[in-house]
Structure formats: structure tokens, C-alpha cells
N, C-alpha and C positions, 0 to 999 in steps of 0.2 A: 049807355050806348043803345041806339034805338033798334030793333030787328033788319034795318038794313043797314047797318054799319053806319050810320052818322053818330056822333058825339053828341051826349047833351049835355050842355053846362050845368053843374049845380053846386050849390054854396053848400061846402061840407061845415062850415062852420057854424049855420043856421040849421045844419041839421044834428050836428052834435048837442042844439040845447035840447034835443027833442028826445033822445038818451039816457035812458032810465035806469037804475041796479033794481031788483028782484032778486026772488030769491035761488033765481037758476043765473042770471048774470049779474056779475058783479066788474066795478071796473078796476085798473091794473095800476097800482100804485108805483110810482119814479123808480122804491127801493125795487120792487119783484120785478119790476120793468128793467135794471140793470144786473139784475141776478140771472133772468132768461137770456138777454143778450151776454152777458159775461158765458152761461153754461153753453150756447150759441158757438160764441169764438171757439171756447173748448172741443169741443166736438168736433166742430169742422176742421180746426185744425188735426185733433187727434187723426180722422178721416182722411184729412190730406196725406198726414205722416205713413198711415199703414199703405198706401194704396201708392203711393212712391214708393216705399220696401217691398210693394208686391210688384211695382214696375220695373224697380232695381236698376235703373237703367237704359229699360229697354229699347230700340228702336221705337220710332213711331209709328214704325210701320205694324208693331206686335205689342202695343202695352194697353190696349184691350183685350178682353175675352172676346169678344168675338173676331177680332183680326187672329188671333191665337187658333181658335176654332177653324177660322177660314183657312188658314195656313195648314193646319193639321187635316183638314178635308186635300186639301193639294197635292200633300205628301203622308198619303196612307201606309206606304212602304214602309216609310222612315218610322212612322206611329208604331206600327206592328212590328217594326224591330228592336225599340224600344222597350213596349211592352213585355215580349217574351224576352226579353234581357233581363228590366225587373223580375220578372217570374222565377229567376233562378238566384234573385238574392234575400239573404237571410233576413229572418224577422228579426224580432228585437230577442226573444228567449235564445234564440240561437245565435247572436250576433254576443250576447253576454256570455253565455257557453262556451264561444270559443275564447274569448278576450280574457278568460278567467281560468286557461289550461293553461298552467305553470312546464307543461311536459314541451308544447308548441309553441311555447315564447323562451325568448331569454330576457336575464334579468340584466342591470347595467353591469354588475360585475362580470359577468360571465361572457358579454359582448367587449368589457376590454380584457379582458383574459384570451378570448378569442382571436383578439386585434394583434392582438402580442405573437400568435402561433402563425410558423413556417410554413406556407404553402409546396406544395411537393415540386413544384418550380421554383422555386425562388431562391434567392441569395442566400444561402449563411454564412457568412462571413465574418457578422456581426451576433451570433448565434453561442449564449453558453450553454456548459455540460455541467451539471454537478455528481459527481462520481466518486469512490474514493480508489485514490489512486496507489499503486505498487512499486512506482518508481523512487531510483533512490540516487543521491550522490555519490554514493560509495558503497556498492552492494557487494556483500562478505561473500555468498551463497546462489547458487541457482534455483527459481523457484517456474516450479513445472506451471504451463498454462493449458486451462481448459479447450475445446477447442470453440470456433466460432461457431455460433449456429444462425438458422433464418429466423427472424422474430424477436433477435435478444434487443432490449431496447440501448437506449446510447450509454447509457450510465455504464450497463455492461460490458458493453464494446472496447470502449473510452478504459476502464478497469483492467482487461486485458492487454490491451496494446499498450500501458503505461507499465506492466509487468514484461511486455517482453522489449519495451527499452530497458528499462531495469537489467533486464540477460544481457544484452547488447554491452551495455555498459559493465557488466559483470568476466563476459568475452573480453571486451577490451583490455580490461585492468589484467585476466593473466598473461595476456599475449605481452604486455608490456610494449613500453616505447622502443627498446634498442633496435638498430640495423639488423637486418637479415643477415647470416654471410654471403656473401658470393656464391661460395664452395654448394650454396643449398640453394641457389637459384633468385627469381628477382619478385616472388610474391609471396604470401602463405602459403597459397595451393602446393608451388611449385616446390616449395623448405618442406611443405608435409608428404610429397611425393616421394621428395630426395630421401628422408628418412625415413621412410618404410622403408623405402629400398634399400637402405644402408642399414639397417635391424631387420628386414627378412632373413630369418633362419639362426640368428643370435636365442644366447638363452641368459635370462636376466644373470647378475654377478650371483645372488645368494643360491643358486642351484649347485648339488654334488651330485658324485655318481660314485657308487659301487667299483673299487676298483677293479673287478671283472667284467661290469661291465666298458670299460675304456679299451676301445678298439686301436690296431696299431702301435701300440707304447713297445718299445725296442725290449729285450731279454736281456741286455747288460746296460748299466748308466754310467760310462765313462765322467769321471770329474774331470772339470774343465782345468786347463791347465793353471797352477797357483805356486807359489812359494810360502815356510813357514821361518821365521825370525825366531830369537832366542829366547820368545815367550811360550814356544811349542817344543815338546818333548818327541826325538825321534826313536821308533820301537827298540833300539838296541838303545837309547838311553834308560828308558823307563826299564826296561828289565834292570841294565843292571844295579837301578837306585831299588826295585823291588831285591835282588838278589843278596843286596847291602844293607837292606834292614834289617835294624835289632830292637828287640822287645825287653825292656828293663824295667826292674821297679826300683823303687826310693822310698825307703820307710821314715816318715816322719811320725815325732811327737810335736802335738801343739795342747798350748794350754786355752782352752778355749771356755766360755760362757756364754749361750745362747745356743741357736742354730743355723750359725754363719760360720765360715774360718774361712781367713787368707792364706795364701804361700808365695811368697817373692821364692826366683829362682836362686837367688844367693844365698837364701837359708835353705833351702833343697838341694842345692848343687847341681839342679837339672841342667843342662846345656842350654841357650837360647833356641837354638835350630832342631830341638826336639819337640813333639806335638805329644800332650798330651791322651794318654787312650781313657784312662777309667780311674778314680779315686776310691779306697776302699776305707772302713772303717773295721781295725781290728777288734774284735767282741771282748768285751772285759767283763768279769764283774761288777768292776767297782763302778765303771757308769752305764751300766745296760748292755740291753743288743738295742742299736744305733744303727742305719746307714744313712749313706749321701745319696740325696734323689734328686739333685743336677751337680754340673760343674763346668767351668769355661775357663777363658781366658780374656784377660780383657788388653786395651790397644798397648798399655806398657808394659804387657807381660805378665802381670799379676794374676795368680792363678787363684780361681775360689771355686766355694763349694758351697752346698746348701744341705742340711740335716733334716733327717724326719723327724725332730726333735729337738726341744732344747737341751743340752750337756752344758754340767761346769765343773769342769775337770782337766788332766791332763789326758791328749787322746791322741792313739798312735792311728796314724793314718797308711794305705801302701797305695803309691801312685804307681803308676805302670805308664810308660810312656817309649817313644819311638823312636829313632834316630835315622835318617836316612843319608 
């Protein structure tokens, strides 16, 4: 091209013979000649790929720097509020610092442990307790309860009020199922009204008194009007069967061995309707001093005795008996 802009023609290929190597140029063989264009592609592509991801998208009106620029001279406000926004966020030591306080985070267990817990609104309905409970089927005994306090947690609560069903249940069982009476009214209330009032001033059965102190009691106790049949003795009989007694004795011998003897009345001669009083044992030589230390009679009559001793002998005995 000439100094005023016109073209000149010239044979590049006549002058390529004219083209020398030395030792400052050398010329470009086909192989390094498709190794530069190969590094070439690479590059520009690389260049194109970053510069897309630094455009990301953008408008065209903003995927320059200096359209960027321009726009940020426009809206210096918005720069400068930007700015001091960054300015109050953490750098990287302090952004590790906190992400690494175990105290300010939770872990996953702990967020669905979390997920799990009652908000002080919300439903429980769906809500357990684990407690140990006091309640029973069949409660023998009353068992006293603490009382409620502020703060107890549910276990406690839940613990207590299953002891005083427990009572409820315990109430029940003595009241039993039967009807009220009438006579005591149409409710518990009403049956334990009626009967304080019908036991006001009563003194239980097992109570005594001094019989001085008993007020009122009359100075004569007339017997109530009765009759006596022919198994009662009237005073002018009994005298005169007292007046008609007689006191006899019967001396018997018995031949006896041991310290037993019998006496039927027919070898005594005693009457049947006589009682005897006392049997004695006459003192002998020939078998000791002996006595009788019981005597009876038994349902047929048969009269015995018992010895302090054994005797075998013949032995005179004296009965003394009564006649009335």
C-alpha cells in the first residue's frame, strides 16, 4: 500500500524465493505449524469459555467492563450500599469460626429430636408420657399423694394423678354397688348426713359405766310378770324337801386290787334317789392309811372312786349319802 492509500500489486510468490533461514530466522515446518494452530484453538477457546462464565449470562447491555463501569458510575447510591453491606461481612477466619461452633449449630440428631418436640401451642393429642404409674385394678389400701407443685415435669404429674385414681377406685370398691335406703335419702351426701344424725350422741356397743355412775335407774326392779311349771321349786317346797333331809352312811367291804373300786347300788343297798356326799376309806393296818381323792357317779348309777394309791386287799369303805 502506497502512502496515499492505493494498493500495489505484488507477486508474494516471487518473493517468497527471495526468503532465506539464518541464524536469527528460521522457517515453520507443517508439523510446529499445526501444533501453533492446534495451541491457538485451545486457547481461544479456553478464553472464550472463561469470559462466558464471567458473563454468565448477562445482559448485553452489562457483559462488559466497561458497560459494568458505566452503569456503576449511574448508580453510585446503589454502589455505596452495596459496599458497606460487604463491609460488615465476615472474612474467611471468621466465617470458619463460626461454622465450626458445635454450641450455635445443631447436629442432624438434635434437629429431628427437635422436630419431634410440642410447641407451647400446639396440639397434644397425639403426645406420650412415660411415667410410672400408681394405679391399680383392685387397690387394697389408700395411698397418700404428694401435693402438685409449679415446675413438676409430666412424668411427675401423670404419677400422681394415676395414684389418686388409684383412691377413686379404692373409694369405690368400699362404698360398694348396693342401693342406698330410702329411709337415708337419694345420694352419698344425703345417707352420710342422715347418719351422723342418727349417731349424734350414741356411744359405740363396747362402752360400760360404773354403776354409780348411771343416772335415773329406779330404787326397786319389779320382775316382769312370768309363771313357773313343774321344773321350778316353790319356797315352801324347797324348805320342806330341806327340812326332809337325812344324812346316812353305808359301810361297805370291797375286795379290791389297784386304785380303782366300783359300787352298784344293789350291793350297797343305797336307794336310787339318794345322792351321794363323800366316800371314805376306813384306816387298817393290814392295807395302810389309804384315802379316796375323787368319786362320782356315772349315767347308770354306778358309783366309783379313785385311791391315792394302789391296795389289794379287802377294804372297808363308809359312804355317806342323802336322801331327800
Amino acid at each position: 500500500m502506497n502512502a496515499d492509500g492505493t494498493i500495489v500489486e505484488v507477486d508474494i510468490g516471487a518473493l517468497a524465493q527471495n526468503v532465506m533461514q539464518d541464524a536469527n530466522h528460521r522457517f515453520v515446518s507443517d508439523t510446529e505449524k499445526a501444533a501453533w494452530n492446534g495451541a491457538y484453538e485451545q486457547a481461544t477457546g479456553y478464553t472464550d469459555q472463561k469470559i462466558a462464565a464471567l458473563i454468565n449470562g448477562a445482559p448485553s447491555t452489562l457483559d462488559t467492563l466497561k458497560e459494568i463501569a458505566d452503569a456503576m458510575a449511574e448508580n453510585e447510591e446503589v454502589v455505596d450500599a452495596l459496599e458497606a453491606a460487604m463491609g460488615t461481612k465476615a472474612n474467611q477466619s471468621e466465617l470458619d469460626t463460626h461454622t465450626g461452633n458445635n454450641t450455635v449449630h445443631i447436629t442432624a440428631t438434635e434437629r429431628q429430636s427437635w422436630n419431634s418436640k410440642q410447641t407451647t401451642t400446639g396440639n397434644t393429642a397425639n403426645n406420650t408420657v412415660t411415667f410410672t404409674s400408681g394405679d391399680a385394678t383392685n387397690p387394697t389400701a389408700w395411698t397418700d399423694v404428694a401435693l402438685l407443685t409449679s415446675g413438676e415435669k409430666h412424668s411427675s404429674l401423670f404419677a400422681k394423678i394415676s395414684t389418686m385414681f388409684k383412691n377413686v377406685r379404692y373409694l369405690y370398691k368400699l362404698l360398694g354397688t348396693g342401693s342406698i335406703p330410702a329411709a337415708l335419702g337419694t345420694d352419698i351426701i344425703a345417707a352420710l348426713n342422715k347418719l351422723n344424725t342418727n349417731l349424734n350422741g350414741k356411744a359405740p356397743a363396747s362402752h360400760t359405766h360404773a354403776w354409780g355412775a348411771i343416772t335415773g335407774k329406779p330404787s326397786t326392779f319389779t320382775p316382769s310378770s312370768h309363771t313357773h311349771d313343774d321344773r321350778y321349786y316353790t319356797e315352801s317346797e324347797v324348805n320342806t324337801r330341806i327340812n326332809n333331809v337325812k344324812i346316812k352312811r353305808k359301810t361297805v367291804t370291797k375286795s379290791i386290787n389297784g386304785d380303782y373300786v366300783t359300787f352298784s347300788r344293789a350291793e350297797t343297798g343305797i336307794p336310787e334317789a339318794a345322792y351321794i356326799l363323800d366316800i371314805n376309806i376306813m384306816r387298817s393296818e393290814t392295807y395302810g392309811y389309804h384315802f379316796v381323792i375323787g368319786h362320782g357317779t356315772d349315767s347308770g348309777g354306778t358309783t366309783f372312786a379313785y385311791l391315792d394309791g394302789a391296795v389289794s386287799a379287802n377294804v372297808q369303805f363308809h359312804i355317806h349319802y342323802a336322801i331327800i
